[in-house]
N, C-alpha and C positions, 0 to 999 in steps of 0.2 A: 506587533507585526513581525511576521517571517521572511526571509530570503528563499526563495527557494532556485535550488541551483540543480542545473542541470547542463549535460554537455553542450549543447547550443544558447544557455544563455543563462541570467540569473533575474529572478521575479520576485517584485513584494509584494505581496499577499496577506491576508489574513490569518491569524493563529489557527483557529481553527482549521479553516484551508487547509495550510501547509500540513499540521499535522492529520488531517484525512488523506490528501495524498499523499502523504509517508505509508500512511494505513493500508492504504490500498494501493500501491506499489509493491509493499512485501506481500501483500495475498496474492498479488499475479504473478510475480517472481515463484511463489511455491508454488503455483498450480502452472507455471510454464506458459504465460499467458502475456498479451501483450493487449493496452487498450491506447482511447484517447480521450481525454478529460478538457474541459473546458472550467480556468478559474479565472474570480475575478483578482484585475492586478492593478498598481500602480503605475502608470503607462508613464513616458518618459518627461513627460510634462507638469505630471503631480496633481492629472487626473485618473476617474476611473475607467480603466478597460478591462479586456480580457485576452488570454492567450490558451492555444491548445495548447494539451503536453503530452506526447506519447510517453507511456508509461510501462516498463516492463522489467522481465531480469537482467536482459542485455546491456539497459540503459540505466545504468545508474543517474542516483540523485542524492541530494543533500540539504536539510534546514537549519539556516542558521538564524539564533533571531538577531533579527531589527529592532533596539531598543526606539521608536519609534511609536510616539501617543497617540495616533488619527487610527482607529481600524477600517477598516476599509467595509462600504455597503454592500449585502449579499454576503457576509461571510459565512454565516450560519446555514442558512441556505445551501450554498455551494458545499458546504462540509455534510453535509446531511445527504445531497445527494450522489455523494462522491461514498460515503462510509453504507449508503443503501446499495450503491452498485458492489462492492466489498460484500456485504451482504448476501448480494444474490449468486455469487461465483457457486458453482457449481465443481466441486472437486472430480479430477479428472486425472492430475498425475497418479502415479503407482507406486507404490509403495518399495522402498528398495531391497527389503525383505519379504515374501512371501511363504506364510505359515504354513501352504497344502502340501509343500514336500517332505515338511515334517512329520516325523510318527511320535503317539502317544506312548512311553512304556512305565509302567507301574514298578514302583520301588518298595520293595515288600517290607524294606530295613526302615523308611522311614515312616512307608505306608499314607503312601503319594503319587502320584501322575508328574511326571515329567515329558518334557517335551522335546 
């Protein structure tokens, strides 16, 4: 099991889990994107619940593990549909270089295109 921490709180989770939403936190952080995920957690009593997480590049986060034996039900699950939404992002940021300003000129010494 993982810890997963975030500014409003810290959740144990599943390995898998945690490490999907690490995954898919850094895909939305580089496409500038903010979402919310639903995992399942270890709720304060030492049964199963869930909690939302907004997820973004604003909002940091962090997994730590939980040397802890019980994994938690739905882990897989939840990882799988958390690493398919990661999946489906669609890139949309821009690139911070852009090559159309550039000119091509031919290097007769090396007998090469540069750019």
């Amino acid at each position: 099991m993982k810890s997963l921490i975030t500014q409003v709180g810290t959740y144990l989770t599943g390995d898998a889990t945690a490490d999907a939403v690490l995954e898919y936190w850094m895909a939305l952080a580089e496409e500038r994107r903010s979402d919310v995920v639903e995992i399942p957690v270890v709720g304060p009593a030492g049964g199963r619940s869930s909690v939302r997480v907004t997820l973004g590049a604003m909002l940091p986060i962090a997994v730590m593990h939980a040397d802890l034996p019980p994994q938690i039900g739905g882990d897989d699950v939840a990882a799988e549909g958390i690493r398919g939404r990661a999946r489906a992002l669609i890139p949309t940021a821009t690139s911070a270089f852009d090559s159309g300003g550039a000119y091509e000129v031919f290097d007769g010494e090396c007998g090469s295109h540069l750019i």
